[in-house]
C-alpha distance (Angstrom), angle and dihedral (degrees) to the residues before:
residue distance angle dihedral
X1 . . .
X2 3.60 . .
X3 3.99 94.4 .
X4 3.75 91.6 48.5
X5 4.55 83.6 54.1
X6 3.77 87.2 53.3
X7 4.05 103.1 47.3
X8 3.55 92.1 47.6
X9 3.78 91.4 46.4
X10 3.82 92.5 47.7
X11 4.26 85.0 39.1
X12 4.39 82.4 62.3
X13 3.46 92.4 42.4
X14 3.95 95.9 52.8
X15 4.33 97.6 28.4
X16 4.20 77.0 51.8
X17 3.87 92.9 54.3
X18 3.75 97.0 35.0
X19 3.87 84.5 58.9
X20 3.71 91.5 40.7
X21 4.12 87.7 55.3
X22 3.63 93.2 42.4
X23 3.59 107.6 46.1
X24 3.66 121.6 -169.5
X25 3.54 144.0 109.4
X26 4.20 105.3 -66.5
X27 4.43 121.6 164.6
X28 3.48 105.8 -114.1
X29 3.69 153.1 80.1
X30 4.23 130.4 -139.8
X31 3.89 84.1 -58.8
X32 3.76 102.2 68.9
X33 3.99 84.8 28.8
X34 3.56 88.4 67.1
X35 3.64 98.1 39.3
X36 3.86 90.0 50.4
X37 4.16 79.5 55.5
X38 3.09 100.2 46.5
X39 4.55 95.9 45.5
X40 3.70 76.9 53.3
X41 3.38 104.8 57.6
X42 3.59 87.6 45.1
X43 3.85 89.4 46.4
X44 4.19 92.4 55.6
X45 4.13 93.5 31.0
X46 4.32 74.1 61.4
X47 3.44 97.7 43.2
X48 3.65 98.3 38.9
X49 4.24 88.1 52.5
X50 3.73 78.7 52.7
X51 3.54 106.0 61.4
X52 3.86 90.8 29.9
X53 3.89 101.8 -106.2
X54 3.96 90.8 122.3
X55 3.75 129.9 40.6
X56 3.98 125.9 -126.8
X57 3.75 104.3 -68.4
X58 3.74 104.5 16.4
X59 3.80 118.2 114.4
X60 3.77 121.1 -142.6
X61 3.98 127.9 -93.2
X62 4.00 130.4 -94.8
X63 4.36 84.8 -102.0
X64 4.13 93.5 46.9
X65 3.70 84.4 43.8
X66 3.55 100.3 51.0
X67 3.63 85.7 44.1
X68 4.00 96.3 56.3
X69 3.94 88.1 46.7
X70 4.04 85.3 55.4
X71 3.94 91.5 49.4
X72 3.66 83.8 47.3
X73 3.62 98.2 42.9
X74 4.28 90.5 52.4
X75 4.47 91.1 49.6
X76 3.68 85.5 51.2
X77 3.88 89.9 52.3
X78 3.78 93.9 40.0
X79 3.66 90.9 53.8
X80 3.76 100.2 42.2
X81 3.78 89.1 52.7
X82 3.41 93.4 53.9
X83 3.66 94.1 55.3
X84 3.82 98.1 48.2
């Protein structure tokens, strides 16, 4: 219980400084901010397993997780401009 506290307070923390690095006009409130964190840590924990930067089991830091929400943040704003 205490784990899933701490990912979704380090999933506001890094959805609230993705949005804070990519400014621009995105729908939702602390919510989908946190959710965006949170996809993104599991984004870069996935990645990072990938190339070999994290072993089986270990979720990714407050930096790679701000940085998955960001790579998150731009797909979502490539594919909602190409739909408008």
């Amino acid at each position: 219980m205490l784990h899933l506290l701490w990912m979704c307070i380090i999933g506001l923390v890094a959805g609230a400084l993705a949005k804070l690095i990519m400014p621009g006009k995105d729908p939702g409130g602390i919510i989908v901010t946190m959710l965006l964190g949170i996809a993104g840590s599991l984004v870069a924990g996935y990645l990072g397993r990938a190339v070999g930067w994290y072993q089986a089991g270990q979720g990714a830091g407050l930096i790679m997780s701000v940085v998955g929400a960001i790579v998150l943040l731009a797909i979502y704003r490539l594919f909602r401009k190409s739909t408008a």
